[in-house]
Short mmCIF file of the C-alpha atoms (twelve columns), coordinates in Angstrom:
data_MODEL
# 
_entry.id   MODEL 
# 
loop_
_atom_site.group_PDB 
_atom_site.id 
_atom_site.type_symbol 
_atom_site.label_atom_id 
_atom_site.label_alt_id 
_atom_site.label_comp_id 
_atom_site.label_asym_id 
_atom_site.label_seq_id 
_atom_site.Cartn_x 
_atom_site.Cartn_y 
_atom_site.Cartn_z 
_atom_site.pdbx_PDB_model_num 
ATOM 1   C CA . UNK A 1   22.484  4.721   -2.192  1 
ATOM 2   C CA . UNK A 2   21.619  6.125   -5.583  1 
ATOM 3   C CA . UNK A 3   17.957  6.748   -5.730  1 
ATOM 4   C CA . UNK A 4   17.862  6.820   -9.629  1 
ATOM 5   C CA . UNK A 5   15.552  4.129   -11.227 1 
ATOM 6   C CA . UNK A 6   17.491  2.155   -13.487 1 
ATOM 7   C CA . UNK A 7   15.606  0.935   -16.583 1 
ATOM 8   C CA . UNK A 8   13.691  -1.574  -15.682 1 
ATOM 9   C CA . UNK A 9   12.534  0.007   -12.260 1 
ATOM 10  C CA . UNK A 10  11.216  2.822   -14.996 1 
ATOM 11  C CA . UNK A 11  9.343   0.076   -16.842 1 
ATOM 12  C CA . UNK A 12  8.299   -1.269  -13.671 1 
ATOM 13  C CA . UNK A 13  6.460   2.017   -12.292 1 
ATOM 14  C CA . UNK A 14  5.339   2.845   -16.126 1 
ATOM 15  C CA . UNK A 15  3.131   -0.365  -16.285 1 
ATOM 16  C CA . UNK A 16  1.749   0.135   -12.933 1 
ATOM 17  C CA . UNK A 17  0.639   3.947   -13.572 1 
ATOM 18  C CA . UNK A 18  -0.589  2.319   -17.073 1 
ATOM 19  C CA . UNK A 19  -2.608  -0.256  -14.782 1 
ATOM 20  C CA . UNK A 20  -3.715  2.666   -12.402 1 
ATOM 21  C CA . UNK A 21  -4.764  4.557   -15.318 1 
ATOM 22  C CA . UNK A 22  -6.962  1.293   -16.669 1 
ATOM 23  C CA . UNK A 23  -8.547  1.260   -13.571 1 
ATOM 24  C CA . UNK A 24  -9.513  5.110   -13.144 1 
ATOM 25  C CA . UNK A 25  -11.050 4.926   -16.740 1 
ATOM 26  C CA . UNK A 26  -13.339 1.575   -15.772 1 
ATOM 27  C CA . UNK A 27  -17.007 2.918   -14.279 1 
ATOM 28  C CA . UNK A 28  -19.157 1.282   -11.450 1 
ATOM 29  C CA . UNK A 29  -19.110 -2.246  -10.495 1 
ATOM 30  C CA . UNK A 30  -16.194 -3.265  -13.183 1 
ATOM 31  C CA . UNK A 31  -14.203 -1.041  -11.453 1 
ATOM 32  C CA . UNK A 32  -12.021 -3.037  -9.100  1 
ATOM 33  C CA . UNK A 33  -12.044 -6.059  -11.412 1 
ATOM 34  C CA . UNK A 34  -10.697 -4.429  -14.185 1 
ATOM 35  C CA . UNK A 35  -7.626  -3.040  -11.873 1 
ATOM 36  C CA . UNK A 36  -7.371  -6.404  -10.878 1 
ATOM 37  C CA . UNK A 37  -7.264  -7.660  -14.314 1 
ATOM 38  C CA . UNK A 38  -5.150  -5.030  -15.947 1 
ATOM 39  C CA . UNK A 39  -2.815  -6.308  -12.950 1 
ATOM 40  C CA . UNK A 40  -2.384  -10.082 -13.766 1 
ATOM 41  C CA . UNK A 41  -2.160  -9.000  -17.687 1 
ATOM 42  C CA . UNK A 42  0.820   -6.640  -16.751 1 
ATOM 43  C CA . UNK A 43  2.791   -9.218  -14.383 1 
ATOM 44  C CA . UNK A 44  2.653   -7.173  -11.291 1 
ATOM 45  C CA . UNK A 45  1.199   -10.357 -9.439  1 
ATOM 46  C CA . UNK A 46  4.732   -11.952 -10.313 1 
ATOM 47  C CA . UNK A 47  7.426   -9.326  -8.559  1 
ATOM 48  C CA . UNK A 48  8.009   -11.612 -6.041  1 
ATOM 49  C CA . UNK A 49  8.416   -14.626 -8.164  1 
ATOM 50  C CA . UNK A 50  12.409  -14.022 -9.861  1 
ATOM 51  C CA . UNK A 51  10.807  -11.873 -12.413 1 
ATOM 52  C CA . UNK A 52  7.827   -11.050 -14.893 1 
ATOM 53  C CA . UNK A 53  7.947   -13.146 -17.870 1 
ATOM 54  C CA . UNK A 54  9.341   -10.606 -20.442 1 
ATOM 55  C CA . UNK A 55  12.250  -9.852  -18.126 1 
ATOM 56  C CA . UNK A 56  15.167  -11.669 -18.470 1 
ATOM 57  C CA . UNK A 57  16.876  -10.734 -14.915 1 
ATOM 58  C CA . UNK A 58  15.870  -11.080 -11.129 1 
ATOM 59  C CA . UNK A 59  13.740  -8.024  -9.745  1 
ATOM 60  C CA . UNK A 60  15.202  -6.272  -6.720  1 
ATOM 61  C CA . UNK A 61  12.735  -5.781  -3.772  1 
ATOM 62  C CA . UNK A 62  12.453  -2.136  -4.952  1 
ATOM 63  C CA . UNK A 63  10.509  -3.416  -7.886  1 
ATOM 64  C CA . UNK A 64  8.029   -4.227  -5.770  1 
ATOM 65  C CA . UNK A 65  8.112   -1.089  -4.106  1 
ATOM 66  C CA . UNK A 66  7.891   0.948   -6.441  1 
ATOM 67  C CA . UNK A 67  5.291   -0.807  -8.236  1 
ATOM 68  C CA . UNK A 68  2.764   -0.615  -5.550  1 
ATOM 69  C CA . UNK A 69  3.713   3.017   -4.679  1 
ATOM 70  C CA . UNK A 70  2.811   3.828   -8.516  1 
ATOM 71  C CA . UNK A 71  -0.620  1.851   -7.823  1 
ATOM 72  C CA . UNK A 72  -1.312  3.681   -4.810  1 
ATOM 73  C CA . UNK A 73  -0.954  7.139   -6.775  1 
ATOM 74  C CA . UNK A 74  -4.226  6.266   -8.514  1 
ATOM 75  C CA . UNK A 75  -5.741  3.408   -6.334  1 
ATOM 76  C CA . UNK A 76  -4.883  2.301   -2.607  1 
ATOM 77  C CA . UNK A 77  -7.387  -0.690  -3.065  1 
ATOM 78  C CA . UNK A 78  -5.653  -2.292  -6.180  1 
ATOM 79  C CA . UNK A 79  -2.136  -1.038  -4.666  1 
ATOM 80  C CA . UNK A 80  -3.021  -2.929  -1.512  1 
ATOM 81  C CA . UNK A 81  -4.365  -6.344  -3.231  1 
ATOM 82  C CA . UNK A 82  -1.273  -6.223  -5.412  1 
ATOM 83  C CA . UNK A 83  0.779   -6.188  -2.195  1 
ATOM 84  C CA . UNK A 84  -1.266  -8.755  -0.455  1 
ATOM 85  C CA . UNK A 85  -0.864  -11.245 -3.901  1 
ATOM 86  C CA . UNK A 86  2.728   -10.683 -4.201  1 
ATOM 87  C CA . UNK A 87  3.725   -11.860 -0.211  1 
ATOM 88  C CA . UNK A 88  1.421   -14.721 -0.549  1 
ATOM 89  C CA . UNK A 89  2.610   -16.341 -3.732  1 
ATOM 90  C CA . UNK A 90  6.153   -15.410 -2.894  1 
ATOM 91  C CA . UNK A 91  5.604   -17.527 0.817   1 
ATOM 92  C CA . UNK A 92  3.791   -20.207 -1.394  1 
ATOM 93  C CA . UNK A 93  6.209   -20.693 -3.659  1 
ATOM 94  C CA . UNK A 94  8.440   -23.576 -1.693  1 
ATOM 95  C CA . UNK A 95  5.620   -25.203 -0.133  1 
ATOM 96  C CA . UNK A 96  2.451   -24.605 -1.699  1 
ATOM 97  C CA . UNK A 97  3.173   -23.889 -5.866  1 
ATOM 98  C CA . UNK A 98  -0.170  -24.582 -6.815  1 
ATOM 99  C CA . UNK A 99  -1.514  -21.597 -4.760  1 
ATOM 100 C CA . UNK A 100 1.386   -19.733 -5.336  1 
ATOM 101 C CA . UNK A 101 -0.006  -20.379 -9.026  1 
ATOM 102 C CA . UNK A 102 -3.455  -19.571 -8.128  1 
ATOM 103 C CA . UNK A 103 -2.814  -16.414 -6.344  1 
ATOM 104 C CA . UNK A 104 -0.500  -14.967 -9.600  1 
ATOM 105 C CA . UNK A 105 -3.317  -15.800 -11.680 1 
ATOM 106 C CA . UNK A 106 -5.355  -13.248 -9.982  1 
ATOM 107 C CA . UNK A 107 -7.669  -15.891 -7.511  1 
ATOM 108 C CA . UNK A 108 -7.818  -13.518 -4.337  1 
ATOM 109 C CA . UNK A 109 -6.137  -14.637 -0.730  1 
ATOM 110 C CA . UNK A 110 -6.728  -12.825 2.379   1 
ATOM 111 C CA . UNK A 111 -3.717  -11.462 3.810   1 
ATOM 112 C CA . UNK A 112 -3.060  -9.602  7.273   1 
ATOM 113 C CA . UNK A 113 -2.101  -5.861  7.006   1 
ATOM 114 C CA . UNK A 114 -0.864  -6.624  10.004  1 
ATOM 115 C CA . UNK A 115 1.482   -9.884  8.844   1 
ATOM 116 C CA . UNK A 116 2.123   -12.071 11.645  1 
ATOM 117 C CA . UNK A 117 0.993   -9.607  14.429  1 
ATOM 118 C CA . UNK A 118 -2.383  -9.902  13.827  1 
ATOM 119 C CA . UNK A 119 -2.583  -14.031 14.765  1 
ATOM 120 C CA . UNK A 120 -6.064  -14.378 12.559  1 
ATOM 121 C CA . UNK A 121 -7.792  -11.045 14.639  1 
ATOM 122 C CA . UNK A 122 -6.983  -8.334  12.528  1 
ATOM 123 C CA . UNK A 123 -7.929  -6.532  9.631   1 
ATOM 124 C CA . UNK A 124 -7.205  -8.680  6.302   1 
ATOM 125 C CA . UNK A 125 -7.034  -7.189  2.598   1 
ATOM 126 C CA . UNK A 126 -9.312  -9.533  0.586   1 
ATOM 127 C CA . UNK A 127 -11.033 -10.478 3.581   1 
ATOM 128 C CA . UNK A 128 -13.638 -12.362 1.542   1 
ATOM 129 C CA . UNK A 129 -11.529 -14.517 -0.083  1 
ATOM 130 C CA . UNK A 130 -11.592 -18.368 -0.030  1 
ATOM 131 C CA . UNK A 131 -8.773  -18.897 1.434   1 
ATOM 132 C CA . UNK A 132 -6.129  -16.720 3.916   1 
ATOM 133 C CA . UNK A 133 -2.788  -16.599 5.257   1 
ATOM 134 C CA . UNK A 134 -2.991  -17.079 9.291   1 
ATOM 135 C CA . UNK A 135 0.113   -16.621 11.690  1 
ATOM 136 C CA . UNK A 136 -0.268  -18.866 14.582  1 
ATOM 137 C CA . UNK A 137 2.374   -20.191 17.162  1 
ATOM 138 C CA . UNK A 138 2.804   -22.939 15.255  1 
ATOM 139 C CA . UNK A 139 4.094   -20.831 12.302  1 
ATOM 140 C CA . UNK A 140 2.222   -19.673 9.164   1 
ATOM 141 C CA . UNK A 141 -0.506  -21.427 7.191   1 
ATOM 142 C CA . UNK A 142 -3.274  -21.078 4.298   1 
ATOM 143 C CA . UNK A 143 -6.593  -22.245 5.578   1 
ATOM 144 C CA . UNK A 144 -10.088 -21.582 4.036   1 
ATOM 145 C CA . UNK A 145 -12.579 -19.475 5.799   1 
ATOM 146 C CA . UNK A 146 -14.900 -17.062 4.584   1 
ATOM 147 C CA . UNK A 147 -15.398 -13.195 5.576   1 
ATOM 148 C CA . UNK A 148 -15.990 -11.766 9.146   1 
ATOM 149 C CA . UNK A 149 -17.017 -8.114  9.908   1 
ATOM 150 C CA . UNK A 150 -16.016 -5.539  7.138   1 
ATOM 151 C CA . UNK A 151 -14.214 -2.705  8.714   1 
ATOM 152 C CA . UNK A 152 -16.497 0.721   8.193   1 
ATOM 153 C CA . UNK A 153 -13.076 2.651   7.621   1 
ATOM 154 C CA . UNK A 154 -12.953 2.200   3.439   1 
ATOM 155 C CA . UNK A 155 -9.567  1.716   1.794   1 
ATOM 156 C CA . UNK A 156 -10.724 2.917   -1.513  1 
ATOM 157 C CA . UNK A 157 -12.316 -0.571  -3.269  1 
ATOM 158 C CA . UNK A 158 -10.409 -2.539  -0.788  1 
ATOM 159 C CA . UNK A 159 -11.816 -5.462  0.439   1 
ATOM 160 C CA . UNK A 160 -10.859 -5.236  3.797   1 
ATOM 161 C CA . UNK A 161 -11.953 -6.334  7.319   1 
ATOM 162 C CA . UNK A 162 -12.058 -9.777  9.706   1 
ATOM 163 C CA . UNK A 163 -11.205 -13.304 8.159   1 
ATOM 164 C CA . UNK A 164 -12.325 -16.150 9.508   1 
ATOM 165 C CA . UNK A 165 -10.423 -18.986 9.181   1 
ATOM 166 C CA . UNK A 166 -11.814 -22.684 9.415   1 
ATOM 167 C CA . UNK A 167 -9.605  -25.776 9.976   1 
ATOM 168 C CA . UNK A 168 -5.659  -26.557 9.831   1 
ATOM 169 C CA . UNK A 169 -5.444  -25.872 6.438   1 
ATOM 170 C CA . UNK A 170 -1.790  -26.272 5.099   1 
ATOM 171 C CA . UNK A 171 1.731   -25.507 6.102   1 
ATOM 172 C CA . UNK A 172 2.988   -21.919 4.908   1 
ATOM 173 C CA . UNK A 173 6.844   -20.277 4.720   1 
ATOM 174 C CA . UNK A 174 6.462   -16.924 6.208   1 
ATOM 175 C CA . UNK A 175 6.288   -13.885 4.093   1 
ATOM 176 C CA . UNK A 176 9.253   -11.676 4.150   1 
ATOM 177 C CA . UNK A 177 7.692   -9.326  6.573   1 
ATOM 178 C CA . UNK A 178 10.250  -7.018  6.388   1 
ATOM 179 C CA . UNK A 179 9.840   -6.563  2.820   1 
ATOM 180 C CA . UNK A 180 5.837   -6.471  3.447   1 
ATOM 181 C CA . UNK A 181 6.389   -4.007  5.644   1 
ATOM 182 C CA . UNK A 182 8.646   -1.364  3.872   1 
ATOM 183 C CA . UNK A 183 5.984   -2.053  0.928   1 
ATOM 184 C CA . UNK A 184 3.741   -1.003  2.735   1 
ATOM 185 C CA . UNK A 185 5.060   1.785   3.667   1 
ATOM 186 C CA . UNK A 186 5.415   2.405   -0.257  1 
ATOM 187 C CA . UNK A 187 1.883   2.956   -0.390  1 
ATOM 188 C CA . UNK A 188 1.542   4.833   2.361   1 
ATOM 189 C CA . UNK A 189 4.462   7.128   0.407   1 
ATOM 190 C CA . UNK A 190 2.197   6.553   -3.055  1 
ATOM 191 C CA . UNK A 191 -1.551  8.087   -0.771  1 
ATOM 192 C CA . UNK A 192 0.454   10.704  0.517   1 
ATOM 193 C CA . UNK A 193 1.321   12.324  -3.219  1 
ATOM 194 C CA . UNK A 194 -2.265  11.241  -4.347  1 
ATOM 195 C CA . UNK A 195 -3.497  13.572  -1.689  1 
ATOM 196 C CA . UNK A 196 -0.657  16.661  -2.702  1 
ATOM 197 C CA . UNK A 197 -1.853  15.673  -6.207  1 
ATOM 198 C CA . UNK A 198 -5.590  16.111  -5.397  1 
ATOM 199 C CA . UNK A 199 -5.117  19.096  -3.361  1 
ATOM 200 C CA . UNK A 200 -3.360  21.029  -6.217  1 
ATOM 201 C CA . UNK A 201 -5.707  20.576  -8.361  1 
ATOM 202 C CA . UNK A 202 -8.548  21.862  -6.002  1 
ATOM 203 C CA . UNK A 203 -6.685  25.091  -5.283  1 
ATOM 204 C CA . UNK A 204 -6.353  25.511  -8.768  1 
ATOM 205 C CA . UNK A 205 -9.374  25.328  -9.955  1 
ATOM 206 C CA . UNK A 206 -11.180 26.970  -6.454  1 
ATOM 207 C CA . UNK A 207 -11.734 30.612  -7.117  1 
ATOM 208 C CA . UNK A 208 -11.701 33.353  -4.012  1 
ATOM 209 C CA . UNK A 209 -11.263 37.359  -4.099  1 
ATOM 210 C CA . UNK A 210 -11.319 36.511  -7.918  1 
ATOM 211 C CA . UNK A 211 -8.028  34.584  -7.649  1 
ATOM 212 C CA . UNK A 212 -7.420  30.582  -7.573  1 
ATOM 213 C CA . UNK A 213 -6.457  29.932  -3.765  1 
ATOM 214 C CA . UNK A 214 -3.474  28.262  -4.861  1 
ATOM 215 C CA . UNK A 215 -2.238  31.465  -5.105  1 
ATOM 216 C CA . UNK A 216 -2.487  32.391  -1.658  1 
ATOM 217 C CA . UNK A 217 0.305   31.667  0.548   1 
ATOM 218 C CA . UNK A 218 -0.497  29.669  3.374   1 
ATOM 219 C CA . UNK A 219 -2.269  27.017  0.943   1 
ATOM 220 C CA . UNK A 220 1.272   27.101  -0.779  1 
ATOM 221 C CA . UNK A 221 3.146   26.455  2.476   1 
ATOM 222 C CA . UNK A 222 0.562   23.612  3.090   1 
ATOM 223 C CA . UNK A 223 1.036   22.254  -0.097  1 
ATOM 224 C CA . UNK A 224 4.961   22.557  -0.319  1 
ATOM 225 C CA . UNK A 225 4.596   20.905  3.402   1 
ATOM 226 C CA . UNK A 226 2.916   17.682  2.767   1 
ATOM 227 C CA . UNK A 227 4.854   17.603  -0.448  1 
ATOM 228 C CA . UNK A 228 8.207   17.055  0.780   1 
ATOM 229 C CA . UNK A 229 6.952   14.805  3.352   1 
ATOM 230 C CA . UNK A 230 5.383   12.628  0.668   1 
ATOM 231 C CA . UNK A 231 8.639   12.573  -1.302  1 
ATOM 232 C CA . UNK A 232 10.791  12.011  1.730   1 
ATOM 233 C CA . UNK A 233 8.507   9.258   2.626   1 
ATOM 234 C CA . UNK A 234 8.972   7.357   -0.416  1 
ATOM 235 C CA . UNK A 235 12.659  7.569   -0.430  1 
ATOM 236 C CA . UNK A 236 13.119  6.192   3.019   1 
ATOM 237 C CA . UNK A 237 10.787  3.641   1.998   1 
ATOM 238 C CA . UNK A 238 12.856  2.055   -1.294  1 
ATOM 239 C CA . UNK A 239 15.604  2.185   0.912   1 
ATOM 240 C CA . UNK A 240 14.040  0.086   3.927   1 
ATOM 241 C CA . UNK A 241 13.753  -2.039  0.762   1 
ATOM 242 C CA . UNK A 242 17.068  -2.308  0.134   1 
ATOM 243 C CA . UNK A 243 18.403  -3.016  3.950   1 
ATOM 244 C CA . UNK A 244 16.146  -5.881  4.366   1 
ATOM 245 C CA . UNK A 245 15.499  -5.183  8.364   1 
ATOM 246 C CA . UNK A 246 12.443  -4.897  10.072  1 
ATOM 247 C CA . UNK A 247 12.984  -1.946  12.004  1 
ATOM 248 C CA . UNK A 248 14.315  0.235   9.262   1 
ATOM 249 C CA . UNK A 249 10.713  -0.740  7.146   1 
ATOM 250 C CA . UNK A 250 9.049   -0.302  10.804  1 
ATOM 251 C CA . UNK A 251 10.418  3.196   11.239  1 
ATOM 252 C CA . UNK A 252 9.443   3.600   6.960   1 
ATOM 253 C CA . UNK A 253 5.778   2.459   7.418   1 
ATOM 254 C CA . UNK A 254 5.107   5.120   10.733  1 
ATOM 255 C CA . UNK A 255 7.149   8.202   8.796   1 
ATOM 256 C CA . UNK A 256 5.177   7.049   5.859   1 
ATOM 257 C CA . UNK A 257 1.590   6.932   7.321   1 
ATOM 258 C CA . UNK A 258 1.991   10.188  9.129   1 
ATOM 259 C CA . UNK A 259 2.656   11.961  6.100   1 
ATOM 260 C CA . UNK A 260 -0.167  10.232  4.415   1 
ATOM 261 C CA . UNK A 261 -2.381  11.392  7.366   1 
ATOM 262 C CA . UNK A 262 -0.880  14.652  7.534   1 
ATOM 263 C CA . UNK A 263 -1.252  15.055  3.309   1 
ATOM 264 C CA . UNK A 264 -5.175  13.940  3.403   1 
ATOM 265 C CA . UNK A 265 -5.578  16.529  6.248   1 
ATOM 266 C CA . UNK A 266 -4.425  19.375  3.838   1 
ATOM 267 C CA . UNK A 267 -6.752  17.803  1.499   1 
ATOM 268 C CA . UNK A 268 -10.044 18.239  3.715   1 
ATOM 269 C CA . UNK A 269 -8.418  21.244  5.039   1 
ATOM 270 C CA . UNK A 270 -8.151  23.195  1.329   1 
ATOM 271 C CA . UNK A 271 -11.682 21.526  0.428   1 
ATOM 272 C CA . UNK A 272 -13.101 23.221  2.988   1 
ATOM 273 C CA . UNK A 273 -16.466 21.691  4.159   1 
ATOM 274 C CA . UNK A 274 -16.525 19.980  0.165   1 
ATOM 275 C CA . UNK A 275 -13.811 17.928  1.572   1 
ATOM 276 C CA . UNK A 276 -16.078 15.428  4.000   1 
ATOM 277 C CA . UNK A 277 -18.415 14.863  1.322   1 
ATOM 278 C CA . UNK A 278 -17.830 12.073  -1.122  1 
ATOM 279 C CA . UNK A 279 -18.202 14.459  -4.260  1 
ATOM 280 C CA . UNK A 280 -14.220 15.063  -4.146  1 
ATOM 281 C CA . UNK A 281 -11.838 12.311  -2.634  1 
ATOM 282 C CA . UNK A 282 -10.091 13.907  0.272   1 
ATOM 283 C CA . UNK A 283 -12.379 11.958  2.652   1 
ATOM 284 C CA . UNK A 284 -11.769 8.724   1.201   1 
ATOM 285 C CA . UNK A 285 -7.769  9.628   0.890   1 
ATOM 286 C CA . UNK A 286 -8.141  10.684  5.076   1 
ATOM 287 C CA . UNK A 287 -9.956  6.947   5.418   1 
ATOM 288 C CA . UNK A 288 -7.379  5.165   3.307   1 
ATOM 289 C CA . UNK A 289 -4.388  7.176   5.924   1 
ATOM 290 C CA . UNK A 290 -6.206  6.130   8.667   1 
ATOM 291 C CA . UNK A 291 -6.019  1.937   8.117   1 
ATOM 292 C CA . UNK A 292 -2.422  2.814   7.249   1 
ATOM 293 C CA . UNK A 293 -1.609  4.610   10.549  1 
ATOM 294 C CA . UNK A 294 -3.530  2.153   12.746  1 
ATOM 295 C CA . UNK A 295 -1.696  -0.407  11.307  1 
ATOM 296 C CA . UNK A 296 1.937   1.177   11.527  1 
ATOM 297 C CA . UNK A 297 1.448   2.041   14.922  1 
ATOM 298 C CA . UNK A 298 1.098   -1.213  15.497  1 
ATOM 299 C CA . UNK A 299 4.255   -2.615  13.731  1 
ATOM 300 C CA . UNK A 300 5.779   0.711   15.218  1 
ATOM 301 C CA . UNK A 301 5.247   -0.510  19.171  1 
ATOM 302 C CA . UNK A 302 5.992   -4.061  18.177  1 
ATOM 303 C CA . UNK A 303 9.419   -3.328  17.156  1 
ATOM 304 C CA . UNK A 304 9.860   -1.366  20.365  1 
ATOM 305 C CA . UNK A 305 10.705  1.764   18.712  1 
ATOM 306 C CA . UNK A 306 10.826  4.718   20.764  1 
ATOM 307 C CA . UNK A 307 10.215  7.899   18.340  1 
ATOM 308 C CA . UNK A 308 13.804  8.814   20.374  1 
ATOM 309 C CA . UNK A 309 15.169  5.689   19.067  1 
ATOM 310 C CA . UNK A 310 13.558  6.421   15.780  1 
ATOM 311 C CA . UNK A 311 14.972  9.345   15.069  1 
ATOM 312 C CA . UNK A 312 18.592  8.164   16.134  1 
ATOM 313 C CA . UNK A 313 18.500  5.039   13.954  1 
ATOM 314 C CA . UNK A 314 17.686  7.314   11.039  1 
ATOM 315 C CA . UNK A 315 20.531  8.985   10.784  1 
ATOM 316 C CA . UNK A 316 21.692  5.643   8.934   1 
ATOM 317 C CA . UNK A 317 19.220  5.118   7.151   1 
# 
């Protein structure tokens, strides 16, 4: 497959590092709002919708991709609510266009990281949100609830932990979980550079024996490492996106997640003891990795992947 963006792929990822950058400017509480905000403004609650307003032509389900890997580069909170908005309007849209409406506007819905394995018991992204999507045998629906336990792993200014639902509520189409999932694995991809990125600039600016330890060799080979996992990572991930199967974005999400656990473990490795305080983020990017590798394990063992099988089925990949 040809793993050029075309040109609107390129203004795709531009306006979401544009939105990333919004959000790394904003201070304190406004924060995560003003992510959240900058994302409405610049249609990136609409890839899953035909297309943004300004674009004349139907988005491929790399746009998504590799809108909320550019997101995750700066912010895996914002990257993740993004994700979570996107497969809920896109499942509301035949059934439930008002809060397919609602949601694109920027009105937060809890959504399983999970997707349908988590049958209302998992962890949710926007877990205090009025409303949530719930898998039950019965198929999917949006019912209102309100927020259970907040999980004490932090996914930057995610919102995420239990949802409790309360009532029916209404009749949902699924999600495309397959889609959810290889987008997911996207940001896994997008924590994984964050972390090469942060590390970098650490040994850069960290002096030793009168030299920056980025000149020292093993952090090099540590860098270069978790580098070409990260990028690897990414590609298999757009092109999960492209296939459309579950076990290819299965397989994406776990090779995705260990190299975003094996990135942020550089990270606290080059900080040093610096790196499990929260004056530099390599312990928040080694929390964020963690969520992400919980939950691909999961999706991992539910397809019944073997990492023998794994490995086998990527060769056509």
């Amino acid at each position: 497959m040809d793993f050029e963006h075309d040109e609107l792929l390129q203004a795709i990822q531009a306006t979401a590092l544009r939105v990333a950058r919004d959000q790394t400017a904003a201070t304190g509480a406004d924060r995560l709002e003003a992510g959240r905000a900058a994302a409405q403004r610049a249609g990136l609650l609409e890839l899953l919708s035909g297309s943004p307003a300004d674009a004349a032509e139907e988005l491929s389900p790399q746009a998504f991709c590799v809108a909320v890997h550019a997101l995750a580069q700066a912010d895996t909170g914002l990257s993740l609510f993004v994700w979570a908005q996107n497969l809920a309007a896109g499942a509301a849209d035949g059934t439930a266009p008002t809060r397919a409406r609602e949601w694109r506007s920027g009105e937060p819905v809890a959504l399983p990281l999970d997707l349908e394995l988590d049958a209302g018991g998992g962890l949710y992204v926007s877990h205090g949100a009025p409303r949530g999507l719930v898998a039950g045998p019965s198929g999917w629906r949006v019912a209102p609830g309100g927020a259970g336990n907040a999980t004490s792993v932090g996914v930057d200014g995610a919102d995420i932990g239990g949802f409790c639902p309360s009532g029916d509520g209404e009749a949902l189409t699924a999600p495309d979980v397959a889609l959810g999932v290889a987008a997911l694995a996207s940001v896994a991809a997008g924590v994984a550079l964050r972390a090469t990125h942060v590390t970098a600039a650490y040994a850069l600016e960290r002096q030793q024996f009168g030299h920056p330890i980025a000149d020292f060799q093993a952090i090099r080979f540590m860098l270069a490492d978790a580098r070409t996992a990260a990028d690897a990572s990414r590609l298999v991930a757009f092109a999960a996106a492209s296939r459309g199967d579950l076990a290819s974005a299965a397989r994406a999400l776990f090779g995705a997640a260990a190299a975003a656990a094996h990135a942020a473990d550089v990270a606290v490795q080059v900080h040093g003891g610096a790196g499990y305080t929260r004056d530099y983020p390599a312990e928040s990017l080694l929390r964020d990795a963690s969520v992400l590798r919980h939950v691909a394990q999961r999706r991992f063992e539910a397809c019944a992947l073997s990492p023998e099988a794994s490995l086998a089925a990527a060769v056509h990949v």
